[in-house]
C-alpha positions as a LaTeX table, in Angstrom:
\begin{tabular}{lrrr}
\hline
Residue & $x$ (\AA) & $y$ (\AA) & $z$ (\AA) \\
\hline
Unk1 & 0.00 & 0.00 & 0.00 \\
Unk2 & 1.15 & 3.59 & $-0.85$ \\
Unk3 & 2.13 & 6.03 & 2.51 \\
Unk4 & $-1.75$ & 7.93 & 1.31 \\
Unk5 & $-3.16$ & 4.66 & 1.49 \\
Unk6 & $-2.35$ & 3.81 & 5.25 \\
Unk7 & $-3.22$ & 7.08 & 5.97 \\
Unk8 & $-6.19$ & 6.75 & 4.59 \\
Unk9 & $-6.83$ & 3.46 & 6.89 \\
Unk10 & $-5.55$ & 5.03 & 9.93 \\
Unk11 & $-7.83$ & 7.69 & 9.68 \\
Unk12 & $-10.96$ & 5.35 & 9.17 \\
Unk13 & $-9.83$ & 3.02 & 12.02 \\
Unk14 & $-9.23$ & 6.14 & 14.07 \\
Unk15 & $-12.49$ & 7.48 & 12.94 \\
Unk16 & $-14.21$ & 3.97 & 14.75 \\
Unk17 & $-12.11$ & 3.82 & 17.79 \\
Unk18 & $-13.58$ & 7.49 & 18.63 \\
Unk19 & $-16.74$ & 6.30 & 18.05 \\
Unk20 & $-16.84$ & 3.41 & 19.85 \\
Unk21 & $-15.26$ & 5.83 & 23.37 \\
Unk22 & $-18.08$ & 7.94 & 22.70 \\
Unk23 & $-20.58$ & 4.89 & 22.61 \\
Unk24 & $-19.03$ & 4.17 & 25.85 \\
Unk25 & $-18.73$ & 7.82 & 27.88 \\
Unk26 & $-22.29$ & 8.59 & 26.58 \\
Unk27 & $-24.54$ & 5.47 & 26.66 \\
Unk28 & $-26.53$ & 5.57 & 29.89 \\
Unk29 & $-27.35$ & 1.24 & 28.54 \\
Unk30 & $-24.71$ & $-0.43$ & 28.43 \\
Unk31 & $-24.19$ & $-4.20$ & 29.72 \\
Unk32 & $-21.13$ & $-5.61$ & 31.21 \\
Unk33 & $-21.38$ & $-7.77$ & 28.00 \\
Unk34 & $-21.50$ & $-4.57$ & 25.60 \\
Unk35 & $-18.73$ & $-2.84$ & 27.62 \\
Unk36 & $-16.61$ & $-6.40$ & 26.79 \\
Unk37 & $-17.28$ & $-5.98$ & 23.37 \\
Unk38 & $-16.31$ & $-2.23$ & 22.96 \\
Unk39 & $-13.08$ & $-3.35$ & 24.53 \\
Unk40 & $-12.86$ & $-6.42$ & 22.11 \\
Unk41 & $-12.96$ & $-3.65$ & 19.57 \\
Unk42 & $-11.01$ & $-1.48$ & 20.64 \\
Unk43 & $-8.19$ & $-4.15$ & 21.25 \\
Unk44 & $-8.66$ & $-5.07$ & 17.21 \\
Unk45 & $-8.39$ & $-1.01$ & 16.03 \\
Unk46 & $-5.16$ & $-0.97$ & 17.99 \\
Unk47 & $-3.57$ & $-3.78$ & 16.84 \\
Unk48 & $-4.74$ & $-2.85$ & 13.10 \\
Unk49 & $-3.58$ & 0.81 & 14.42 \\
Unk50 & 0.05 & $-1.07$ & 14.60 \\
Unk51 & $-0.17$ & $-2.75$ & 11.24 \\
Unk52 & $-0.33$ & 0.65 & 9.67 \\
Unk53 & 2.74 & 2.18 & 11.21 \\
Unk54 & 4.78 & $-1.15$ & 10.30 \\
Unk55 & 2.75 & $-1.50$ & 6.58 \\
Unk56 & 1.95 & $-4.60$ & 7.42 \\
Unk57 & $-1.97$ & $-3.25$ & 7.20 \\
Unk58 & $-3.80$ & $-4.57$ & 4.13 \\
Unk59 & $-1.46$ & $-7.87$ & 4.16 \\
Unk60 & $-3.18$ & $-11.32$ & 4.56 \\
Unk61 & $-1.94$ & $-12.93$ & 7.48 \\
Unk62 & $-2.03$ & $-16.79$ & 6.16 \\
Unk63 & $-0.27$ & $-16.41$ & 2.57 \\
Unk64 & 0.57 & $-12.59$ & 2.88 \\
Unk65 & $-0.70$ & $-11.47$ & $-0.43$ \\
Unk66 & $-3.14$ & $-8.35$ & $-0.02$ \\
Unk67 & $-6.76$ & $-8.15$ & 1.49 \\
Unk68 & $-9.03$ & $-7.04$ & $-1.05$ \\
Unk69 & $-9.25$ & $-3.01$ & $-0.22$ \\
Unk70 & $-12.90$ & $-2.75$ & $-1.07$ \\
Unk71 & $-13.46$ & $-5.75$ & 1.56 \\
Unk72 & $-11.02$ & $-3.03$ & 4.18 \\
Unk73 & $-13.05$ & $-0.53$ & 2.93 \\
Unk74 & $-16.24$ & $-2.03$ & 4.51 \\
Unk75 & $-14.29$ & $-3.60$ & 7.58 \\
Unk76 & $-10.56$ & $-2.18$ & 7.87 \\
Unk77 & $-10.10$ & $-4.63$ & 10.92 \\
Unk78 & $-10.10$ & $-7.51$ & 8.71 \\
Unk79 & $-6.91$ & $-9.64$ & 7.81 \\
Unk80 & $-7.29$ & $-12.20$ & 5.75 \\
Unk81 & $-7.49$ & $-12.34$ & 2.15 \\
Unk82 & $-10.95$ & $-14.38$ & 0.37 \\
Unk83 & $-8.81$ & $-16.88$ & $-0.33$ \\
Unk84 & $-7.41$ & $-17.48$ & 2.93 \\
Unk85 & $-11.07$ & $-17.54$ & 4.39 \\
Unk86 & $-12.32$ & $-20.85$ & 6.82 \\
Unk87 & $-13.97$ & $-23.77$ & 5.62 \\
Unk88 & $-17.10$ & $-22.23$ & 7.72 \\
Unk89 & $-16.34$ & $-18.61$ & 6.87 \\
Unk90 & $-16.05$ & $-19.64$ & 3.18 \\
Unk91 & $-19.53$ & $-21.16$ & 3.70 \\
Unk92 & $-21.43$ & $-18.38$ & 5.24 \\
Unk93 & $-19.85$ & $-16.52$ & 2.43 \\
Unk94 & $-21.95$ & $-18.49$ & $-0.11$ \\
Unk95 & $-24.64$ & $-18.12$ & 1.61 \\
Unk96 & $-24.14$ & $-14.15$ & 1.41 \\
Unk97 & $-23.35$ & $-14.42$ & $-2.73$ \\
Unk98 & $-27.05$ & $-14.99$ & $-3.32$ \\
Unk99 & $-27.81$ & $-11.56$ & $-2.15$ \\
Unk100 & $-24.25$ & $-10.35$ & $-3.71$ \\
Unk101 & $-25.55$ & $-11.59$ & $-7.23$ \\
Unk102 & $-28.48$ & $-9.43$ & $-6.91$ \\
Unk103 & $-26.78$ & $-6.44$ & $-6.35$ \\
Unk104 & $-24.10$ & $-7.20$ & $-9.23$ \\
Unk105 & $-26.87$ & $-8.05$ & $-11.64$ \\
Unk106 & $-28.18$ & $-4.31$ & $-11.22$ \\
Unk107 & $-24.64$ & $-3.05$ & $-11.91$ \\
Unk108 & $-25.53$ & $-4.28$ & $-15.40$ \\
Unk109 & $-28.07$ & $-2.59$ & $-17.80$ \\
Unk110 & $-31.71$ & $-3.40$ & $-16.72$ \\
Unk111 & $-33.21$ & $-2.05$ & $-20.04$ \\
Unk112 & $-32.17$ & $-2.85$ & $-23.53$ \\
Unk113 & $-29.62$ & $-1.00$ & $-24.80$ \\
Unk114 & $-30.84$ & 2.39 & $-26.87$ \\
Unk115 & $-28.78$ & 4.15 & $-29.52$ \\
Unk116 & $-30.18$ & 5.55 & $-32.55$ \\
Unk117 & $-29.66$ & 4.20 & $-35.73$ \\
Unk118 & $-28.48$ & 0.77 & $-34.05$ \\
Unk119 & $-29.90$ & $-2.27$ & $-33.21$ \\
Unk120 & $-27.93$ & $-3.65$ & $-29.88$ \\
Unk121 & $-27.95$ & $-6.87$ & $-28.14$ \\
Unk122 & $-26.61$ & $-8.17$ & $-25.35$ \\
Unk123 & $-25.65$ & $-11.59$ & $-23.15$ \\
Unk124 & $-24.13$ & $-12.36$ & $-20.59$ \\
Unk125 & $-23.45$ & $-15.01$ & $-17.32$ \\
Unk126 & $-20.99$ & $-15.07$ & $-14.56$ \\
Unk127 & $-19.24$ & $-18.45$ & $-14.13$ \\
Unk128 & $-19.95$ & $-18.27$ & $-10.49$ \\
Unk129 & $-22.82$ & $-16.05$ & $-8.10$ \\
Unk130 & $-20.64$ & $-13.23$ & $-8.85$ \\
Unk131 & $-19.33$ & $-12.32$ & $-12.21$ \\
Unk132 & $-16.23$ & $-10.12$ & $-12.64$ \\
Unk133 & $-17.70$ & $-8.70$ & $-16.47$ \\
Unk134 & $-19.53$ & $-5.71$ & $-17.12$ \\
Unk135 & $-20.68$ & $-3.78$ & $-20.35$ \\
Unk136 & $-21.93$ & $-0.35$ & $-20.08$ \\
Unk137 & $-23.81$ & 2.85 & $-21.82$ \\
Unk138 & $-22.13$ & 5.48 & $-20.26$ \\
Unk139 & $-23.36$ & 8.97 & $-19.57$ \\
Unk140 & $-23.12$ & 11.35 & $-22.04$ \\
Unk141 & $-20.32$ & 14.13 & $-21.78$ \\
Unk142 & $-21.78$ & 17.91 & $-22.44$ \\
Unk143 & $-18.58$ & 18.73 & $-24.39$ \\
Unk144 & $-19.27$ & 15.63 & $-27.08$ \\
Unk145 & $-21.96$ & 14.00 & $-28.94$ \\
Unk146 & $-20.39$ & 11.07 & $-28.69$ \\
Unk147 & $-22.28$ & 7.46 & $-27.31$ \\
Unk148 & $-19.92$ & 5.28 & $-25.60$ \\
Unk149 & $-20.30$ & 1.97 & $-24.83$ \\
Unk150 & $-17.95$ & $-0.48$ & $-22.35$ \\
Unk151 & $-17.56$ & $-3.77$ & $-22.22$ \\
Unk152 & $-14.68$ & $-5.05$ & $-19.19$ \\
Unk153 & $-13.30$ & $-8.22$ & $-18.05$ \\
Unk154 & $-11.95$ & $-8.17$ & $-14.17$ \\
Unk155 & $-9.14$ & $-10.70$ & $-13.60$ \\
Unk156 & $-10.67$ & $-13.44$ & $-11.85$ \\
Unk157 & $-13.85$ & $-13.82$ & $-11.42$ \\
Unk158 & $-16.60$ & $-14.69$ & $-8.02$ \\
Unk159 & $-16.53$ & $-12.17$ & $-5.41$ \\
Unk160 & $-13.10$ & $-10.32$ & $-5.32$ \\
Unk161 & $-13.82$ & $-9.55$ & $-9.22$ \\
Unk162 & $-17.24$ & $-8.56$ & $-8.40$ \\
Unk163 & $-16.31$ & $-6.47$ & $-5.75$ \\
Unk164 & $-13.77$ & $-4.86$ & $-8.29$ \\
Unk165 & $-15.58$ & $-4.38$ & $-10.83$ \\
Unk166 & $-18.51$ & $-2.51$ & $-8.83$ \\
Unk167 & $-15.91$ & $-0.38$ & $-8.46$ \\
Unk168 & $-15.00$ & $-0.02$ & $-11.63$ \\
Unk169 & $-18.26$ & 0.73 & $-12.53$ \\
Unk170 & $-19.30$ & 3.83 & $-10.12$ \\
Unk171 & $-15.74$ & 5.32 & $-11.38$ \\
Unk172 & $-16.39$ & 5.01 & $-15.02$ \\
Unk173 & $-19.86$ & 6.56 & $-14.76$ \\
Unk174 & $-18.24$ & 9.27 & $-12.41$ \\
Unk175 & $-15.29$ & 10.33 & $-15.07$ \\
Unk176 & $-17.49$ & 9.90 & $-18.09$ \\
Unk177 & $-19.29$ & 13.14 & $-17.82$ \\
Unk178 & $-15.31$ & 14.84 & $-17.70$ \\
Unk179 & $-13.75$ & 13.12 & $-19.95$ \\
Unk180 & $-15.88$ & 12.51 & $-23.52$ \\
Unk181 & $-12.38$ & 11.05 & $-25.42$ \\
Unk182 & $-12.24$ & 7.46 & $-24.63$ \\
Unk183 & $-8.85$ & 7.45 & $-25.02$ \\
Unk184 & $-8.29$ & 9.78 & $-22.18$ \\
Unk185 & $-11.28$ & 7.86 & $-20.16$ \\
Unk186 & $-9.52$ & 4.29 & $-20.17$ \\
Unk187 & $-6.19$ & 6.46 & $-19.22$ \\
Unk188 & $-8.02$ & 8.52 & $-16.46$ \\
Unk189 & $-9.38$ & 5.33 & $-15.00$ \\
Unk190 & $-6.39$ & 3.20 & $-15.40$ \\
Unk191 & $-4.67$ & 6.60 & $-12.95$ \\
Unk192 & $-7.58$ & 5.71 & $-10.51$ \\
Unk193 & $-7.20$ & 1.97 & $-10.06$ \\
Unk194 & $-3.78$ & 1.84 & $-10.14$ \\
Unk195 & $-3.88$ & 4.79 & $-7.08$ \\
Unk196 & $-7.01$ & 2.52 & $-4.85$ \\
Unk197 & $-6.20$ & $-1.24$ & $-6.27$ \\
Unk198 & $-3.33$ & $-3.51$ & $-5.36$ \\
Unk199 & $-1.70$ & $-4.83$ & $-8.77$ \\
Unk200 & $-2.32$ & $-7.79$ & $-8.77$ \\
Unk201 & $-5.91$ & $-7.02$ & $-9.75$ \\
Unk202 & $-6.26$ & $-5.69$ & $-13.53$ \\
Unk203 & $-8.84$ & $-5.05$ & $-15.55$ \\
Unk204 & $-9.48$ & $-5.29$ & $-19.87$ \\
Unk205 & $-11.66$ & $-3.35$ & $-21.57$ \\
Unk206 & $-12.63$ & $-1.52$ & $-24.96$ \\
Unk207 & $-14.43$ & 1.92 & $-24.61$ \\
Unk208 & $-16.04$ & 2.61 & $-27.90$ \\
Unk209 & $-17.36$ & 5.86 & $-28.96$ \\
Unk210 & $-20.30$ & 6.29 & $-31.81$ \\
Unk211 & $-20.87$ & 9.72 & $-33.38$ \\
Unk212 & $-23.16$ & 10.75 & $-36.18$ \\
Unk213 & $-25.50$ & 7.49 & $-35.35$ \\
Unk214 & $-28.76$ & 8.68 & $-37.08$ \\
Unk215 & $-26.41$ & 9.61 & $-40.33$ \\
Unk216 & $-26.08$ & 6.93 & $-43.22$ \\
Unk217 & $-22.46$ & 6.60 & $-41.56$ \\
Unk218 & $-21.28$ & 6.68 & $-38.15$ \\
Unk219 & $-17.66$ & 7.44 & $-36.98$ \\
Unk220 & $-16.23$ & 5.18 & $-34.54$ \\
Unk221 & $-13.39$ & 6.06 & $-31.85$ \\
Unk222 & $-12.37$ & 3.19 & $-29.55$ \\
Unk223 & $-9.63$ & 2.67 & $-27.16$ \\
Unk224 & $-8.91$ & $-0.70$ & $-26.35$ \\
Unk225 & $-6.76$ & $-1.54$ & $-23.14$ \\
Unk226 & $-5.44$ & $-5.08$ & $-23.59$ \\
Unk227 & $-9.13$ & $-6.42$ & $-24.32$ \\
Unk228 & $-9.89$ & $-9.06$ & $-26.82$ \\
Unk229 & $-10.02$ & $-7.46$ & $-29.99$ \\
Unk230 & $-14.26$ & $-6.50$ & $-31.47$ \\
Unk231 & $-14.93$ & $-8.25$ & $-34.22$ \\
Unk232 & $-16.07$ & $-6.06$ & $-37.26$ \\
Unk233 & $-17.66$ & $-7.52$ & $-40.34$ \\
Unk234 & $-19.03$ & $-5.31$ & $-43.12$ \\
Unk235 & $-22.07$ & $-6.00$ & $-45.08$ \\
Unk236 & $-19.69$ & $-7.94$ & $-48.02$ \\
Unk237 & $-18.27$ & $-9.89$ & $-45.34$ \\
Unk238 & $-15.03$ & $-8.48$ & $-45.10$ \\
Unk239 & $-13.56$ & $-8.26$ & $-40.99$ \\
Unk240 & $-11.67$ & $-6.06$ & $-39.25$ \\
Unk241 & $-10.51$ & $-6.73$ & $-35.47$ \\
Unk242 & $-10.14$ & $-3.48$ & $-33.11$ \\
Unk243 & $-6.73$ & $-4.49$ & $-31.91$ \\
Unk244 & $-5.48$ & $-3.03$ & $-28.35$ \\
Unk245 & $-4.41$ & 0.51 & $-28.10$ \\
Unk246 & $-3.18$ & 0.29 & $-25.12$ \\
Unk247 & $-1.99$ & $-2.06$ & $-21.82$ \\
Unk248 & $-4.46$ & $-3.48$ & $-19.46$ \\
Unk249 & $-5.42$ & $-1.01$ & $-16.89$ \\
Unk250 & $-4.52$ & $-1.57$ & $-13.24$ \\
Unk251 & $-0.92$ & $-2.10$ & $-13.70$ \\
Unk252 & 1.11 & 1.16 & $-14.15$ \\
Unk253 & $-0.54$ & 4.69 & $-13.68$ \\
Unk254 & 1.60 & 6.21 & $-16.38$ \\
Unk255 & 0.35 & 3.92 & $-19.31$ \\
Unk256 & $-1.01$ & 5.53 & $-22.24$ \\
Unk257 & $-3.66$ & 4.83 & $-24.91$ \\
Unk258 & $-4.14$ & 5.34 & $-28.52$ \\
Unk259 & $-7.73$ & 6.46 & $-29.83$ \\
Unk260 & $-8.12$ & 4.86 & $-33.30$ \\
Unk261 & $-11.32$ & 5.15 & $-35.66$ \\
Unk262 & $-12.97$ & 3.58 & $-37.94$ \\
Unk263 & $-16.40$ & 4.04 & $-39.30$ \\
Unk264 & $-19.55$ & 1.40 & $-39.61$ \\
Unk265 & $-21.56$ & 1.72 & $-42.92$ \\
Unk266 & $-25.66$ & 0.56 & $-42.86$ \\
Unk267 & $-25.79$ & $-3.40$ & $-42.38$ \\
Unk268 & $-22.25$ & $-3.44$ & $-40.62$ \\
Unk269 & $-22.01$ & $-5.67$ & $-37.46$ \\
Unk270 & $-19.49$ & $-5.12$ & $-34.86$ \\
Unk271 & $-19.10$ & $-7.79$ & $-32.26$ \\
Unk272 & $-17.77$ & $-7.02$ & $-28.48$ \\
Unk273 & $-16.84$ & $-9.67$ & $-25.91$ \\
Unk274 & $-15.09$ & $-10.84$ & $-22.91$ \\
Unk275 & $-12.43$ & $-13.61$ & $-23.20$ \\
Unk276 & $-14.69$ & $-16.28$ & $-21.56$ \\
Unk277 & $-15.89$ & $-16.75$ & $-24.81$ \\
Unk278 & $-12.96$ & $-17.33$ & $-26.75$ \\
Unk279 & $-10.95$ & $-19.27$ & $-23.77$ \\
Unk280 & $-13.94$ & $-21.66$ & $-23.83$ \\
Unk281 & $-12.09$ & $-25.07$ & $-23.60$ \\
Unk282 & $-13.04$ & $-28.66$ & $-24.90$ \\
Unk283 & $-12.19$ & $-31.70$ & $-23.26$ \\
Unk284 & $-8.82$ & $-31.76$ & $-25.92$ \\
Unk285 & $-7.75$ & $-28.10$ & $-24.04$ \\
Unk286 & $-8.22$ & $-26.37$ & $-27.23$ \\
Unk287 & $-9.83$ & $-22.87$ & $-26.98$ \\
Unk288 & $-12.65$ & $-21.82$ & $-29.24$ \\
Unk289 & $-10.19$ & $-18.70$ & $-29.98$ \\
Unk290 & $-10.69$ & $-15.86$ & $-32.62$ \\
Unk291 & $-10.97$ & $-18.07$ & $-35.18$ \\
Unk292 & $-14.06$ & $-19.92$ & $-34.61$ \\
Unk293 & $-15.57$ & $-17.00$ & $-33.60$ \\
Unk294 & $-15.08$ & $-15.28$ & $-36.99$ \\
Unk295 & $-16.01$ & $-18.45$ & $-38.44$ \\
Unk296 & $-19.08$ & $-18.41$ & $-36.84$ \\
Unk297 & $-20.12$ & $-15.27$ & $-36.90$ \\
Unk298 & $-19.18$ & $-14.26$ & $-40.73$ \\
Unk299 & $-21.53$ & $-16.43$ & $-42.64$ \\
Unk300 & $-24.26$ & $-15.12$ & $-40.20$ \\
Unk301 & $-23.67$ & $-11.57$ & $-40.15$ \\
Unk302 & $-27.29$ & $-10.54$ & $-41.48$ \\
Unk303 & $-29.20$ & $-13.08$ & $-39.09$ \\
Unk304 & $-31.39$ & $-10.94$ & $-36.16$ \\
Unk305 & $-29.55$ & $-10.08$ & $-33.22$ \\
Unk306 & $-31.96$ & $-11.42$ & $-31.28$ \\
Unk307 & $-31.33$ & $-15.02$ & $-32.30$ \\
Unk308 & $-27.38$ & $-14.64$ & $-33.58$ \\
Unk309 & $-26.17$ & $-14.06$ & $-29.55$ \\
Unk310 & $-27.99$ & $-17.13$ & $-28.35$ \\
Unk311 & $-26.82$ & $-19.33$ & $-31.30$ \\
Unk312 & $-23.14$ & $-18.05$ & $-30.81$ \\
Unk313 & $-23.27$ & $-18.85$ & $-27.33$ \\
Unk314 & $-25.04$ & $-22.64$ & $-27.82$ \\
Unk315 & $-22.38$ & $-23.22$ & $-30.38$ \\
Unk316 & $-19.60$ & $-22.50$ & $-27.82$ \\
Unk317 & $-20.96$ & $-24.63$ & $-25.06$ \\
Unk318 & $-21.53$ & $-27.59$ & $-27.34$ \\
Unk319 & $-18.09$ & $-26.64$ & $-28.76$ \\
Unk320 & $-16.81$ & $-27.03$ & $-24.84$ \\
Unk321 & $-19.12$ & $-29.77$ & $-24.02$ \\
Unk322 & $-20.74$ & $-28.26$ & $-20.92$ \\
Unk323 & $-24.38$ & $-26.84$ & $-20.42$ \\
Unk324 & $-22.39$ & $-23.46$ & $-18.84$ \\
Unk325 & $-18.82$ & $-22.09$ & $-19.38$ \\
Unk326 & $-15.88$ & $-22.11$ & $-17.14$ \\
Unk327 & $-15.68$ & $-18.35$ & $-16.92$ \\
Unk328 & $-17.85$ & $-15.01$ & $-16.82$ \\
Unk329 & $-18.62$ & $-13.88$ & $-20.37$ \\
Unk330 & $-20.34$ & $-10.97$ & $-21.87$ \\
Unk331 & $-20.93$ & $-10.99$ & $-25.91$ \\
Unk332 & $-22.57$ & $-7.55$ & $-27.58$ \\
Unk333 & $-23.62$ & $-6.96$ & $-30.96$ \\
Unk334 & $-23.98$ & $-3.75$ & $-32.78$ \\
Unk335 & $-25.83$ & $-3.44$ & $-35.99$ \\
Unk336 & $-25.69$ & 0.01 & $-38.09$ \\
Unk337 & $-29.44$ & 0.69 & $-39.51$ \\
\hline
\end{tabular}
């Protein structure tokens, strides 16, 4: 953890040890019981109190790798990373991830995607009661006309990459009304995770940008930070893949990213998704990969959305032999009018 970091956690566990001697001085209620607690508590704060002047805070005491920080966040007395957790911790845990999936299902869209002058669909399934994936229509930015859509892939997936990405996804929304490039919005959140997120947690993703949508053609601006690369197939069936512009985010808060565009003609598809599509694996450890995807997807480039998604993703469990995949996956489709 950075020196602002610990300071940051002394000043929340400060913040509760005040609280809890005011509890004390002022409740006219307490129980011998209570009063054992409060000093329970106050016997924790200190101790984590200690942590932070040796920076030791935020380091998981069983295999020393670091505590989630949105789980210190919540509860900066905690050390012990998820995947250090008790057999019986690890169980109420599961217990909790119904409720969890609930709330990281409503990070997601919860209307069908609008932009004019394209019809949009979207899928998508997390590998566990958590999913670490997340697509987005972000709010516009007054200075630009521009639509911009997200689709990101946490490392990981279940709860730590749920718990990231929620993250993730209040920041974007917050620095997409200042920033309208998305170019300088990947690199403006990439600055932000790598200053709140330990390293070891990264993050893919492709911002795209639409502008003239209603018009017969629409210029597209992308930025894509180490994500796999959107598929885009014209109307005569030629393809183009959006490479990366950029590193993944999460990593080093001096990275920078290209903005590259391109423009989609009426009838053009453009296909976004997260790599638990093309890392699907059979029983022979071959991945479904790029190729099959283009495969699949070129000869069917006119068939409805509505009907192409589903298909893709049947074809990819049967190619994997399994009624659900391994990992998260999100898979988007974008057809200009």
């Amino acid at each position: 953890m950075t020196i602002a970091d610990l300071e940051h956690f002394r000043n929340l566990l400060l913040e509760r040890e005040q609280n809890i001697l005011h509890w004390v001085e002022e409740s006219t209620t307490t129980t011998p019981g209570d009063l054992n607690k409060a000093r329970e508590l106050l016997g924790q704060i200190r101790e984590a109190l200690t942590r932070v002047d040796d920076h030791s805070f935020g380091c998981c005491k069983v295999c020393c790798d670091p505590v989630e920080t949105h789980r210190l966040e919540v509860q900066p007395l905690l050390d012990v990373c998820v995947g250090c957790l008790s057999k019986e911790e690890q169980t109420q845990l599961e217990t909790d991830l119904v409720l969890a999936n609930r709330v990281y299902r409503a990070l997601l869209p919860q209307r069908q995607l609008v932009i004019d002058g394209f019809d949009i669909q979207a899928m998508s399934a997390e590998a566990r009661y958590i999913g670490g994936d997340y697509y987005d229509l972000l709010p516009n930015c007054p200075e630009s006309n521009l639509q911009r859509l997200v689709v990101a892939d946490t490392m990981g997936k279940g709860l730590p990459a749920g718990l990231l990405m929620s993250n993730i996804q209040g920041a974007f929304r917050l620095l997409a009304e200042s920033h309208a490039s998305p170019a300088k919005l990947v690199g403006s959140l990439n600055r932000w995770l790598c200053r709140n997120i330990p390293v070891t947690k990264f993050v893919s993703l492709v911002c795209l940008g639409i502008e003239n949508a209603k018009e017969a053609s629409s210029r597209i601006v992308y930025a894509n930070a180490g994500h796999c690369s959107p598929l885009l197939i014209r109307t005569g069936g030629e393809m183009e893949l959006l490479a990366p512009t950029g590193a993944i985010i999460g990593v080093r808060d001096d990275f920078e990213y290209l903005e590259v565009e391109t423009s989609m003609q009426s009838g053009d598809l453009l296909i976004l998704y997260t790599d638990g599509i093309v890392e699907a694996m059979n029983q022979d450890r071959d991945e479904f990969g790029e190729k099959r995807l283009m495969d699949f997807i070129q000869p069917r480039r006119a068939h409805d959305l509505k009907t192409l998604l589903p298909d893709l993703i049947t074809h990819v469990k049967a190619f994997a032999l399994t009624p659900q995949l391994a990992d998260d996956y999100i898979v988007m489709a974008l057809r200009k009018r």
